[in-house]
N, CA, C and O atoms as CSV, one atom per row, in Angstrom:
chain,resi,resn,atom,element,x,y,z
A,1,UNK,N,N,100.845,97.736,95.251
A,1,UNK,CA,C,101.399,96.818,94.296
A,1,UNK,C,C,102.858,96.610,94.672
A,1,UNK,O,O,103.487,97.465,95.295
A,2,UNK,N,N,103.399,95.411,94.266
A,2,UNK,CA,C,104.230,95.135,94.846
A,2,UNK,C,C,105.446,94.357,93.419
A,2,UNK,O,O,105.032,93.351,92.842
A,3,UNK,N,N,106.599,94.839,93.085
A,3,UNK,CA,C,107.139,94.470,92.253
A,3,UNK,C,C,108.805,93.402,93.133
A,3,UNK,O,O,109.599,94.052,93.813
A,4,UNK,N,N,108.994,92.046,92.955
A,4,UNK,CA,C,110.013,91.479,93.305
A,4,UNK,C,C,110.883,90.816,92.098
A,4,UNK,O,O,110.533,90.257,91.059
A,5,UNK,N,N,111.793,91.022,92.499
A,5,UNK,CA,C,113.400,90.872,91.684
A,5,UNK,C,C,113.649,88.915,92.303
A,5,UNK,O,O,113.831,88.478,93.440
A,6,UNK,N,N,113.558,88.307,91.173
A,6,UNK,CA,C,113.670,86.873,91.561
A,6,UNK,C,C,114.891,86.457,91.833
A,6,UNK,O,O,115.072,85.434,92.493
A,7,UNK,N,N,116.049,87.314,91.284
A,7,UNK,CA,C,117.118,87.234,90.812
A,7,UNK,C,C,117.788,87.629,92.755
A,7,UNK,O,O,118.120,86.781,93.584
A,8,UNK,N,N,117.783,88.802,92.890
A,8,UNK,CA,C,118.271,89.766,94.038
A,8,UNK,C,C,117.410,89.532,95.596
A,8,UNK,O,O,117.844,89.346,96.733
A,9,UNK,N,N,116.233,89.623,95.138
A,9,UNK,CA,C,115.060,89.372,96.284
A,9,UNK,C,C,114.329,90.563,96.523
A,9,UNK,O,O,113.294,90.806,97.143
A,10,UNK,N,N,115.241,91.332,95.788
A,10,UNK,CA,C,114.694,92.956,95.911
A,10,UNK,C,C,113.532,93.463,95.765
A,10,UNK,O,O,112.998,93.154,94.700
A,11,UNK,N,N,112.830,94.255,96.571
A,11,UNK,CA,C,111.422,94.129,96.857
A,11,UNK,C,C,111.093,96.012,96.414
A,11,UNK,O,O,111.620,97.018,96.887
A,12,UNK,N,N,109.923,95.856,95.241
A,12,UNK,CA,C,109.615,97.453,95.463
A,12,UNK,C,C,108.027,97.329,96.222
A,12,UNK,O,O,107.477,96.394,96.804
A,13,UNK,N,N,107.619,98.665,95.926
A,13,UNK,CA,C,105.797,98.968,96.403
A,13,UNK,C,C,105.469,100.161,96.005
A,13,UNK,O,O,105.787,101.220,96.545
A,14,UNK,N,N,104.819,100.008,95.042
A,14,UNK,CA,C,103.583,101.227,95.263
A,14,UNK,C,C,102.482,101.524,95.372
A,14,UNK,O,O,101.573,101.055,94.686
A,15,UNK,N,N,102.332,102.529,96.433
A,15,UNK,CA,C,100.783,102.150,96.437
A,15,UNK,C,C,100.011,102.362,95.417
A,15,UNK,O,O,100.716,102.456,94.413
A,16,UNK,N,N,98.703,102.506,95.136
A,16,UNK,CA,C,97.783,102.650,94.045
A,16,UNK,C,C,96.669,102.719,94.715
A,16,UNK,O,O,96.402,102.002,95.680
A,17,UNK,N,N,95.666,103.933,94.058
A,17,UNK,CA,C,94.810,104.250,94.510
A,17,UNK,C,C,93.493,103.435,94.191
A,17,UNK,O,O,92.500,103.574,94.905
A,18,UNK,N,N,93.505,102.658,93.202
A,18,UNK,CA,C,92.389,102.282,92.578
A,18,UNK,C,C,93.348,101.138,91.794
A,18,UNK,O,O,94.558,101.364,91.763
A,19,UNK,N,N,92.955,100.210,91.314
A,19,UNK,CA,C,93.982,98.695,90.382
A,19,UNK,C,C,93.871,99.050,89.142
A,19,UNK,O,O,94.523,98.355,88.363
A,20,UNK,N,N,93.078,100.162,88.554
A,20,UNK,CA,C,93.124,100.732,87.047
A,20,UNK,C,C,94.623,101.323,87.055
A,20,UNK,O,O,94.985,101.519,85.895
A,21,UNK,N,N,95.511,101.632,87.907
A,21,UNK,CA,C,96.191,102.309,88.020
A,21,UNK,C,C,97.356,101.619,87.585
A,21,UNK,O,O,98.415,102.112,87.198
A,22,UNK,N,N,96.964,100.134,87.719
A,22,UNK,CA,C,98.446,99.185,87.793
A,22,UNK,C,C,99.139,98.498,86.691
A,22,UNK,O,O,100.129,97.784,86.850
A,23,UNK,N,N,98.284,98.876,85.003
A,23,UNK,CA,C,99.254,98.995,84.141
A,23,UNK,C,C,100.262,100.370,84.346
A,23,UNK,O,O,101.474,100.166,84.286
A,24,UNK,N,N,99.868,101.500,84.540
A,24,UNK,CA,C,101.011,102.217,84.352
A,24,UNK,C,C,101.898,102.421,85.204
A,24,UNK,O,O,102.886,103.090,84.899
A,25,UNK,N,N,101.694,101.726,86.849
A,25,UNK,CA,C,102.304,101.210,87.728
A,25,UNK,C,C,103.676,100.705,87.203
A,25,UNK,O,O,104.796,101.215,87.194
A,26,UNK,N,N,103.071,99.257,86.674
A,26,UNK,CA,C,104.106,98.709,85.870
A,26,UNK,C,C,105.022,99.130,84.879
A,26,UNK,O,O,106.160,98.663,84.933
A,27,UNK,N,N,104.711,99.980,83.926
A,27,UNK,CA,C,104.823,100.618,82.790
A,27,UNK,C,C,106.111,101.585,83.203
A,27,UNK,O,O,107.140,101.642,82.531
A,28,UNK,N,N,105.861,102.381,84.499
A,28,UNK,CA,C,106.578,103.005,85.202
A,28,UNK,C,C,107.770,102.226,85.927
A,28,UNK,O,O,108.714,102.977,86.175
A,29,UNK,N,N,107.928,101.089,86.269
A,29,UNK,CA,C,108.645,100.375,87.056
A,29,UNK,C,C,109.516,100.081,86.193
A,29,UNK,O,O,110.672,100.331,86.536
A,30,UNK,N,N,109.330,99.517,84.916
A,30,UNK,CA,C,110.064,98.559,83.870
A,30,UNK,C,C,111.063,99.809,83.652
A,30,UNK,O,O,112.238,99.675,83.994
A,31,UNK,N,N,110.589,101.090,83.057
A,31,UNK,CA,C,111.349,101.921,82.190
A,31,UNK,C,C,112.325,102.637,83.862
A,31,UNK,O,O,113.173,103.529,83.836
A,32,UNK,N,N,111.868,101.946,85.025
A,32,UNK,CA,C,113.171,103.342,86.364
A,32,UNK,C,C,113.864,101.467,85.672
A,32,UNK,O,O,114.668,101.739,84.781
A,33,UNK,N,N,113.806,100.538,85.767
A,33,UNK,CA,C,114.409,99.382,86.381
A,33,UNK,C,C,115.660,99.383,84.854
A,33,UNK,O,O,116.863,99.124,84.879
A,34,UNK,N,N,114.910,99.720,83.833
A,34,UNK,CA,C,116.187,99.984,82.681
A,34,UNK,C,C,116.999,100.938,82.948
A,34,UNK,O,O,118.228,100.895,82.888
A,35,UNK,N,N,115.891,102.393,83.446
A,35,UNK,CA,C,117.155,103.533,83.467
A,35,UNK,C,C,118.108,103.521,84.266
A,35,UNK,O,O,119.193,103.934,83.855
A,36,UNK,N,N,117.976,103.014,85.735
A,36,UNK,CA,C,118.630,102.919,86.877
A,36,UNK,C,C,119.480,101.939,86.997
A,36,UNK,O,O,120.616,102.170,87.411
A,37,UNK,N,N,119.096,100.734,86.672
A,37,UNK,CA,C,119.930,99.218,86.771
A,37,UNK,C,C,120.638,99.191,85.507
A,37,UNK,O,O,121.700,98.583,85.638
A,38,UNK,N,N,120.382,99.765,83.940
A,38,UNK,CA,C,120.562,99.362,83.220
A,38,UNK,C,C,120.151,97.823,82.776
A,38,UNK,O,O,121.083,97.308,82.158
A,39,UNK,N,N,119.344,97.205,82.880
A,39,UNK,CA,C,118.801,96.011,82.833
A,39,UNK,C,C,117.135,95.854,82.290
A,39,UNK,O,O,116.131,96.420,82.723
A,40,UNK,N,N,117.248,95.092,81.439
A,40,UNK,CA,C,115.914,94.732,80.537
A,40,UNK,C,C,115.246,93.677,81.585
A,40,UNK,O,O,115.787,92.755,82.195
A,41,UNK,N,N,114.147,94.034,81.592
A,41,UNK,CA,C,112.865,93.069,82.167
A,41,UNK,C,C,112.578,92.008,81.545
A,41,UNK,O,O,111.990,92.125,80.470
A,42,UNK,N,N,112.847,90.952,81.947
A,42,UNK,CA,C,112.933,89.643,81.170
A,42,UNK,C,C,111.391,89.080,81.233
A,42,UNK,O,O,110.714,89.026,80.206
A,43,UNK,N,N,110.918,88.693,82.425
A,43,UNK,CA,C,110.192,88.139,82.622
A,43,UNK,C,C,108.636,89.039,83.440
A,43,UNK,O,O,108.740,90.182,83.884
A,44,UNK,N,N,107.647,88.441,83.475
A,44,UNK,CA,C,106.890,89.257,84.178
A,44,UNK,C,C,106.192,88.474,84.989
A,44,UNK,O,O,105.403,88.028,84.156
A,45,UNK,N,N,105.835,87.882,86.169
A,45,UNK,CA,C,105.099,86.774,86.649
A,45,UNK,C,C,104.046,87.422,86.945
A,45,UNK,O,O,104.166,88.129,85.944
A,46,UNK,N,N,102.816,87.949,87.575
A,46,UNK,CA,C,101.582,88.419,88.285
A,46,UNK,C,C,100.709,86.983,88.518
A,46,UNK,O,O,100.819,85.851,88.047
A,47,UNK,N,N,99.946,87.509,89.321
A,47,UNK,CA,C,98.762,86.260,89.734
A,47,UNK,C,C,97.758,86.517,88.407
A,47,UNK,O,O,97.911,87.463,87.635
A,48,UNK,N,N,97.305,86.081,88.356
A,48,UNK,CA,C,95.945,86.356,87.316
A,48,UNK,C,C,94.817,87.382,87.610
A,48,UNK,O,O,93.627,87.296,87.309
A,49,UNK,N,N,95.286,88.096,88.085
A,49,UNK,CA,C,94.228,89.523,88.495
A,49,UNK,C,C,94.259,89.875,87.279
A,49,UNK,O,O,95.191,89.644,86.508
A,50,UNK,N,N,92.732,90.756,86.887
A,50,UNK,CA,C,92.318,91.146,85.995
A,50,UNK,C,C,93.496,92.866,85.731
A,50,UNK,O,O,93.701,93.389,84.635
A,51,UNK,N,N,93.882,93.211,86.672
A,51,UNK,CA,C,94.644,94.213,86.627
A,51,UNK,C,C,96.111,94.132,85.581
A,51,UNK,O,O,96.735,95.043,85.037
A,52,UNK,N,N,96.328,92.632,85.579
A,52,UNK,CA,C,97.375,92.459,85.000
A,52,UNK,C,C,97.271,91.707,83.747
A,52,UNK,O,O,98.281,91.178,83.283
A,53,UNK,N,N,96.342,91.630,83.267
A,53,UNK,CA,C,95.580,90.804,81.656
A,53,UNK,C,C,95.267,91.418,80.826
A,53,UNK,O,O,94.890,90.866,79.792
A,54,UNK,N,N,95.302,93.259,80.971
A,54,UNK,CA,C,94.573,93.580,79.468
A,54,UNK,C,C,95.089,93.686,78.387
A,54,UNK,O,O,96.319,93.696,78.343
A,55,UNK,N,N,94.496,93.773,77.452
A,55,UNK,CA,C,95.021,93.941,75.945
A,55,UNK,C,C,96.209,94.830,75.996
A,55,UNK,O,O,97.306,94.283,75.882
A,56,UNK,N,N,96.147,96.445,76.188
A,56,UNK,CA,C,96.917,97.465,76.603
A,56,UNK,C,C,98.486,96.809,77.145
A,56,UNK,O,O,99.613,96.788,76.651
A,57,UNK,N,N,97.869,96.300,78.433
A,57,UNK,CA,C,99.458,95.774,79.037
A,57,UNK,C,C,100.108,94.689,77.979
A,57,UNK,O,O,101.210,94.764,77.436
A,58,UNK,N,N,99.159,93.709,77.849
A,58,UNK,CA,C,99.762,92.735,76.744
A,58,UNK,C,C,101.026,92.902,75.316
A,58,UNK,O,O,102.008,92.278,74.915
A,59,UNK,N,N,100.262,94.123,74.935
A,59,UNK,CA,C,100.549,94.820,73.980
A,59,UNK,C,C,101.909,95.596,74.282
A,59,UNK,O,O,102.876,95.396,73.547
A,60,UNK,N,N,102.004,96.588,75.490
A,60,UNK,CA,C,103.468,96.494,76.185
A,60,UNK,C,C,104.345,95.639,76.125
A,60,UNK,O,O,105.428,95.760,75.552
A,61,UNK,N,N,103.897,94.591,76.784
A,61,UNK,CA,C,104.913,93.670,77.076
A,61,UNK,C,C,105.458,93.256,75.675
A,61,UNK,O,O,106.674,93.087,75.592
A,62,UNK,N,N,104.662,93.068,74.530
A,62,UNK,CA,C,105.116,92.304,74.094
A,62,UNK,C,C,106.242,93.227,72.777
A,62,UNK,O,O,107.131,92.731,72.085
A,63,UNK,N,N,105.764,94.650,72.820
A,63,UNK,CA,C,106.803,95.816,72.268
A,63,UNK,C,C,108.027,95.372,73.186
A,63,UNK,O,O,109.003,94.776,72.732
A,64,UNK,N,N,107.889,95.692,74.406
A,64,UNK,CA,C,108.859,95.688,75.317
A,64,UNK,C,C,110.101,94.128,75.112
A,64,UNK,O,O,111.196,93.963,75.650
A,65,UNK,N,N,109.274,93.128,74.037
A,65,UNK,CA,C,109.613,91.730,74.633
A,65,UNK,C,C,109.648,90.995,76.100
A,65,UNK,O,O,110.337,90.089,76.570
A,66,UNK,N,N,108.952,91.529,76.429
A,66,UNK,CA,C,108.568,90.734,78.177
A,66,UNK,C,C,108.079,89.630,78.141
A,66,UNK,O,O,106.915,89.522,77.757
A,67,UNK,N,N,108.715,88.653,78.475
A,67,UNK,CA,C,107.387,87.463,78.424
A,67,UNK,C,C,106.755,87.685,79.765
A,67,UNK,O,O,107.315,88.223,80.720
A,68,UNK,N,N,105.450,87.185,79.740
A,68,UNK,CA,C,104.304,87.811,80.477
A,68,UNK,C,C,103.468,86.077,80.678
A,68,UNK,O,O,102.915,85.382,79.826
A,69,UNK,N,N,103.703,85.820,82.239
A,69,UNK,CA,C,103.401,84.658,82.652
A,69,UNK,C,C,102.229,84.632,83.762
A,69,UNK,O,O,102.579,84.419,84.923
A,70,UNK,N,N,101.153,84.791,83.542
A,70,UNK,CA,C,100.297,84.822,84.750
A,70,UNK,C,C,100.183,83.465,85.130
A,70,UNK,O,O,100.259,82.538,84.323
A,71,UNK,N,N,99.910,83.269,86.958
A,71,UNK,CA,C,99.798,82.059,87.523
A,71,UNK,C,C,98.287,81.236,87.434
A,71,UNK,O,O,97.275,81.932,87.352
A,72,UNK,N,N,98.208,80.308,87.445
A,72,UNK,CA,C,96.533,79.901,87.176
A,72,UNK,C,C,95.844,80.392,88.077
A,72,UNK,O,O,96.355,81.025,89.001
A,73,UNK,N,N,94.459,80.168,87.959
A,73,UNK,CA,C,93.679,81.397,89.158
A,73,UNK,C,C,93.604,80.314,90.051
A,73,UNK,O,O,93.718,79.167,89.617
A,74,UNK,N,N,93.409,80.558,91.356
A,74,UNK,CA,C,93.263,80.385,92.474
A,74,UNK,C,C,94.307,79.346,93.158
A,74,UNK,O,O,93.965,78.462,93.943
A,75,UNK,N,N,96.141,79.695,92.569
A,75,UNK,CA,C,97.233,78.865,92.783
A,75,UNK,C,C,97.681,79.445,92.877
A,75,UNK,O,O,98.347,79.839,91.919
A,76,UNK,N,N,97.804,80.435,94.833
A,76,UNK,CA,C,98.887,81.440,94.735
A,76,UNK,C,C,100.440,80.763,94.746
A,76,UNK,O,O,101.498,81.202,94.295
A,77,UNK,N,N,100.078,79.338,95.550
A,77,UNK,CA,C,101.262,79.355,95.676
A,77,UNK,C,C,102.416,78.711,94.582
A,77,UNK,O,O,103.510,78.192,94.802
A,78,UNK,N,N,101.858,78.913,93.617
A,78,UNK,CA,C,102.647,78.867,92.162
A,78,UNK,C,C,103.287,80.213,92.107
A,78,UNK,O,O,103.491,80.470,90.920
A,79,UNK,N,N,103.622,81.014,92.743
A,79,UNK,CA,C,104.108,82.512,92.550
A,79,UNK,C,C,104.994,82.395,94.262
A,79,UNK,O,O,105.264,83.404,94.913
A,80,UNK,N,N,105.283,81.143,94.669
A,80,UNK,CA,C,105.411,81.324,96.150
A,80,UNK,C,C,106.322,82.613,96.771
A,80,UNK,O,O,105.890,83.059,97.834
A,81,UNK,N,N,107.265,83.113,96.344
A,81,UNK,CA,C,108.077,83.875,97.279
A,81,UNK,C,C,107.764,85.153,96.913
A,81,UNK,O,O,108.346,86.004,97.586
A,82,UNK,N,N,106.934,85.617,95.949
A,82,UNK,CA,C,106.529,86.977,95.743
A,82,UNK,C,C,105.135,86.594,96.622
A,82,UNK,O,O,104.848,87.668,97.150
A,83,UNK,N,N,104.191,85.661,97.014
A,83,UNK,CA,C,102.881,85.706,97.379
A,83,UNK,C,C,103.492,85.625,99.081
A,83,UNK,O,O,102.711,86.079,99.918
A,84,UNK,N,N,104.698,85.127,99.548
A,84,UNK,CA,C,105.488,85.237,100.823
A,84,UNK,C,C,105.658,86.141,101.204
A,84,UNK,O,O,105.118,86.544,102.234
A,85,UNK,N,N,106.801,87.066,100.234
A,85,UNK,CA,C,106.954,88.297,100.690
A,85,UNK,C,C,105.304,89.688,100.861
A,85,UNK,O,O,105.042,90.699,101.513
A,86,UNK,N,N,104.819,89.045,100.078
A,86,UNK,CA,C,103.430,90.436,100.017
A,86,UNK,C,C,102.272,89.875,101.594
A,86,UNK,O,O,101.685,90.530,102.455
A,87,UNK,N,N,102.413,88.204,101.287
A,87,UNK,CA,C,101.204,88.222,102.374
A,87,UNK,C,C,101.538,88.084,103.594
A,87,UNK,O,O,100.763,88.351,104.511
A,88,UNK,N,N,102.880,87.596,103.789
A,88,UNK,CA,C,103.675,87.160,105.318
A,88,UNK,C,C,104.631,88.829,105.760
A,88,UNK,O,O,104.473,89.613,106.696
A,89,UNK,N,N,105.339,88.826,104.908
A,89,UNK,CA,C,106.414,90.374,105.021
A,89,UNK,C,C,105.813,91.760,105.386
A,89,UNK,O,O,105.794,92.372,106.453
A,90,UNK,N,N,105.363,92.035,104.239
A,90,UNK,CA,C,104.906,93.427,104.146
A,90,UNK,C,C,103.582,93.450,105.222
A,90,UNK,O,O,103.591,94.144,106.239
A,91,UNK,N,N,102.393,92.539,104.809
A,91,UNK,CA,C,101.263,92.470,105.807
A,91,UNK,C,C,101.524,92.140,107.262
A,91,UNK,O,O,100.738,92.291,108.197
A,92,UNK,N,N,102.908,91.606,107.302
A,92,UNK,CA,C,102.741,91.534,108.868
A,92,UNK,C,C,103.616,92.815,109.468
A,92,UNK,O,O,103.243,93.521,110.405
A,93,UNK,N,N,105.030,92.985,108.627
A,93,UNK,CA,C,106.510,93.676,108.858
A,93,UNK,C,C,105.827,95.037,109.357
A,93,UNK,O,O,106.064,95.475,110.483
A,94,UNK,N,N,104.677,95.902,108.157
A,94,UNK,CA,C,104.357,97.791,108.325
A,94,UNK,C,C,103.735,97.329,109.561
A,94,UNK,O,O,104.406,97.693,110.527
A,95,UNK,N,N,102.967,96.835,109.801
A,95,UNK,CA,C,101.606,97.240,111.053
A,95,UNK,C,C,102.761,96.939,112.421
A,95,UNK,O,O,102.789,97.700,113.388
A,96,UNK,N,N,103.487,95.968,112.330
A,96,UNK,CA,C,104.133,95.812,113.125
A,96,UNK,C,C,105.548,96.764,113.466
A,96,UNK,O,O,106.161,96.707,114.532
A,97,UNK,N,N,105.923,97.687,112.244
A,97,UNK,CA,C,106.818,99.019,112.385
A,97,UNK,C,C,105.735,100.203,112.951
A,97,UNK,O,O,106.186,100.930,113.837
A,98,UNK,N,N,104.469,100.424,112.544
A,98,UNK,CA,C,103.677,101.281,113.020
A,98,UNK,C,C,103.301,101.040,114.037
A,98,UNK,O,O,103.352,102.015,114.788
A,99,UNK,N,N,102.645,99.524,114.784
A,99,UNK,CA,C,102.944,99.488,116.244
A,99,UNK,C,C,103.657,99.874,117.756
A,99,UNK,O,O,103.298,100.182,118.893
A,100,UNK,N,N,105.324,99.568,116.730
A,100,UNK,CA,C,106.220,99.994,117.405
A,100,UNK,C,C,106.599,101.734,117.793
A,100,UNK,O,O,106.964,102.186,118.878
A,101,UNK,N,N,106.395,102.369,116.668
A,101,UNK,CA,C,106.828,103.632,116.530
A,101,UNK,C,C,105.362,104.369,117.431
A,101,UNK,O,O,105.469,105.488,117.933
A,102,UNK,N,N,104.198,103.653,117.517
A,102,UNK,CA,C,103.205,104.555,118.528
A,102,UNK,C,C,102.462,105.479,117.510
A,102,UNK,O,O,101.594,106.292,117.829
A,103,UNK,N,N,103.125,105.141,115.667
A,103,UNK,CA,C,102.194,106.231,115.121
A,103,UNK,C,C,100.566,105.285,114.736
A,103,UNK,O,O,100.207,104.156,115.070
A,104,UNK,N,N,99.897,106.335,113.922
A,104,UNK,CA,C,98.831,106.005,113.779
A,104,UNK,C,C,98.424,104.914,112.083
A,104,UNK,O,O,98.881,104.985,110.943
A,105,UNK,N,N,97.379,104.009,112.729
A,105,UNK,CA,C,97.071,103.115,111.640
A,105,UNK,C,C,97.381,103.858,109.912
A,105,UNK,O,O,98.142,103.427,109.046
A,106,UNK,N,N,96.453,105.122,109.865
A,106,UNK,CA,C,96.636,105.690,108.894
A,106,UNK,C,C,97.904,105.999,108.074
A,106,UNK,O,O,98.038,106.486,106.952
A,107,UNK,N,N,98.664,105.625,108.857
A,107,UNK,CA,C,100.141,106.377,107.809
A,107,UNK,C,C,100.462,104.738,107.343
A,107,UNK,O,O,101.656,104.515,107.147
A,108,UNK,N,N,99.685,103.775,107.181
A,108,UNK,CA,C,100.222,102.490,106.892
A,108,UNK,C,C,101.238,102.497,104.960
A,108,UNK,O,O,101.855,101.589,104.402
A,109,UNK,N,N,101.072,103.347,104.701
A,109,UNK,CA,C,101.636,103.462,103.021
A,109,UNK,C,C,102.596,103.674,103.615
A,109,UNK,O,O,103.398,102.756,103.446
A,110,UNK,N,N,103.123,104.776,104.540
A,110,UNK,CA,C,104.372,105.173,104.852
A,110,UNK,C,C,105.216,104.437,105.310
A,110,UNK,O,O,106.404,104.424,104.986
A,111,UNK,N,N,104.413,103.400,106.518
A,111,UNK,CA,C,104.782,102.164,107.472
A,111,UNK,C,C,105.530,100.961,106.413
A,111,UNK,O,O,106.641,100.454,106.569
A,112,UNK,N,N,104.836,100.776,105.639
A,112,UNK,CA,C,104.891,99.681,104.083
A,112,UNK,C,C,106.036,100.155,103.327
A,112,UNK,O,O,106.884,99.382,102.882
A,113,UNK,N,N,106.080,101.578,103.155
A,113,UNK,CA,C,107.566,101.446,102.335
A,113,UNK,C,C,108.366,101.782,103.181
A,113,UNK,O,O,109.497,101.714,102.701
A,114,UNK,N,N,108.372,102.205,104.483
A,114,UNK,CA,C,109.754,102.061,104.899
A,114,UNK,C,C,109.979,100.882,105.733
A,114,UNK,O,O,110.936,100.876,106.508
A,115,UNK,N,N,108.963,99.600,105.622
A,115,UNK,CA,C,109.567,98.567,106.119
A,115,UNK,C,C,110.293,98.326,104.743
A,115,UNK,O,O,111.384,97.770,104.867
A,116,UNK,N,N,109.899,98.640,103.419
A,116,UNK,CA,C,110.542,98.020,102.509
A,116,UNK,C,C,111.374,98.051,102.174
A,116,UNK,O,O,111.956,97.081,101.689
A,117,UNK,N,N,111.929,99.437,102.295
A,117,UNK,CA,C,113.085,100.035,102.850
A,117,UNK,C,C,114.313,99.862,103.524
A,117,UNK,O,O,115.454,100.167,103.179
A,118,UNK,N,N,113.763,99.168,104.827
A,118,UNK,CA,C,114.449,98.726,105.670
A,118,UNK,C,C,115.000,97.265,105.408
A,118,UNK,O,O,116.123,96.943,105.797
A,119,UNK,N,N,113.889,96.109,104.513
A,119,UNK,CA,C,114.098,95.236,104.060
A,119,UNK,C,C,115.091,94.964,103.522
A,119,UNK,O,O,116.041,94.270,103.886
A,120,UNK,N,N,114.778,95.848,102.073
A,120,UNK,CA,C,116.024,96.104,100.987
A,120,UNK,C,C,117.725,96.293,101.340
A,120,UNK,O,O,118.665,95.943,100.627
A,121,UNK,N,N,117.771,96.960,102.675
A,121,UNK,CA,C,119.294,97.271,103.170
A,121,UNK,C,C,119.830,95.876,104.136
A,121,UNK,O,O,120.981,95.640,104.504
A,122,UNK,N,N,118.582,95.072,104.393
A,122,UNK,CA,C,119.050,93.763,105.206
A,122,UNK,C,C,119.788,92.788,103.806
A,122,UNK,O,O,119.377,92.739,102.647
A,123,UNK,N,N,121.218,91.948,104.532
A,123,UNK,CA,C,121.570,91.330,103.783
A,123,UNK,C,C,120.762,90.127,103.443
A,123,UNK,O,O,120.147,89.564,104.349
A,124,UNK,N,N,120.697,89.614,102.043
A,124,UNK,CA,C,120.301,88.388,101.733
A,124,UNK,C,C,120.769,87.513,101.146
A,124,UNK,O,O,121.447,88.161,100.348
A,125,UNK,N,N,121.000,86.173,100.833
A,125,UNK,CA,C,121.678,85.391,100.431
A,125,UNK,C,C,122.023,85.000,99.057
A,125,UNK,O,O,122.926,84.265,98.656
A,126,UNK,N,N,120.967,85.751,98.316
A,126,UNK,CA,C,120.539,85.629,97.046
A,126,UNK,C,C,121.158,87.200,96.455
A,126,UNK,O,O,120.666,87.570,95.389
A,127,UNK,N,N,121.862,87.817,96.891
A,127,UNK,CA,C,122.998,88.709,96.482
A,127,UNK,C,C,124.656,88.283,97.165
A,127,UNK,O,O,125.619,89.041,97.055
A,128,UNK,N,N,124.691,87.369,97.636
A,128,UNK,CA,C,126.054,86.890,97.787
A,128,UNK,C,C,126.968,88.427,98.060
A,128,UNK,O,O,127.835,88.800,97.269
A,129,UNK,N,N,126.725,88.922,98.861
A,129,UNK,CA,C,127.155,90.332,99.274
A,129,UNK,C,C,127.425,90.969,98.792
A,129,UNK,O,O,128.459,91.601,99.012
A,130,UNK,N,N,126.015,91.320,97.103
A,130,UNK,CA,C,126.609,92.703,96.251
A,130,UNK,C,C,125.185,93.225,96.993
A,130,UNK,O,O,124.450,92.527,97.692
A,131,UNK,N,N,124.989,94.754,96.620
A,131,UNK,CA,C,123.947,95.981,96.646
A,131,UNK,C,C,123.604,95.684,95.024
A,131,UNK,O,O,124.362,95.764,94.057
A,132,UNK,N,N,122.561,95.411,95.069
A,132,UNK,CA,C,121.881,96.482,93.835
A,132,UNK,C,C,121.491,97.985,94.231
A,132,UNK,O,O,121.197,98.291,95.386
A,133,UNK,N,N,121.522,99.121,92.902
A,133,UNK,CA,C,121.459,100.303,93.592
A,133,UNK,C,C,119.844,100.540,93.399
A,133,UNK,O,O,119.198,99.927,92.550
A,134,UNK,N,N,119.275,101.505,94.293
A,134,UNK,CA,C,118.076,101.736,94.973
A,134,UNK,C,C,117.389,102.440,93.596
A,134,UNK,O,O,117.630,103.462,92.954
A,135,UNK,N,N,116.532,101.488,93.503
A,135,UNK,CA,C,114.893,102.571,92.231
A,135,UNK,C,C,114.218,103.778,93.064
A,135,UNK,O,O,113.517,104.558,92.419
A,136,UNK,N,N,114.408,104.030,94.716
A,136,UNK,CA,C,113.515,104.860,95.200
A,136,UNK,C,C,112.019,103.454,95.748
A,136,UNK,O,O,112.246,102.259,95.936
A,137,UNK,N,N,110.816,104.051,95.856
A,137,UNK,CA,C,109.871,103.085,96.502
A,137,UNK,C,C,109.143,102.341,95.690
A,137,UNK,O,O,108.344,101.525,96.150
């Protein structure tokens, strides 16, 4: 799973073992992104995966005040620069850091966050040369 900052460009990931996993994924992300940034989660975009629609999360968000915007189904590119960064970046960036380094396919979680990693410390234009400080992966 993959959480992006529209604002910064700032890119997290975690993996997940199973997509039952990815309300508390989220749940977990919102409350480092208050403690760490000091900053309330305004908005929430996801594609329309069933992972991100249930009652449960709904019900979060809406304690939380999140507005909670899923994209219509089968219009990724209504979500374009988060569906950029996950299907062009990350899917091409790890296999192609694990290529390089000679390790093995299997460590691809490891490959994935430390391209993300590596991402995050490249300058981008959309921070006008501040740092946001690091949530970890």
């Amino acid at each position: 799973m993959s959480f992006l900052d529209d604002y910064s460009r700032k890119l997290w990931t975690k993996p997940l073992a199973i997509k039952s996993d990815a309300a508390q994924a989220i749940k977990d992300f919102v409350s480092l992104n208050e403690k760490v940034l000091g900053k309330q989660v305004i908005h929430f975009r996801p594609d329309n995966g069933g992972e991100y629609t249930s009652n449960a999360l709904e019900q979060y968000f809406s304690s939380k005040r999140i507005s909670h915007e899923t994209t219509t189904p089968y219009s990724s590119q209504r979500n374009g620069v988060a569906e950029r960064v996950v299907n062009c970046t990350i899917v091409e960036g790890a296999p192609s850091k694990l290529a390089n380094s000679g390790l093995h396919d299997s460590l691809w979680k490891e490959g994935m966050q430390t391209f993300n990693h590596c991402k995050n410390l490249t300058p981008h234009s959309a921070l006008n040369g501040n740092i946001l400080p690091s949530l970890g992966h």
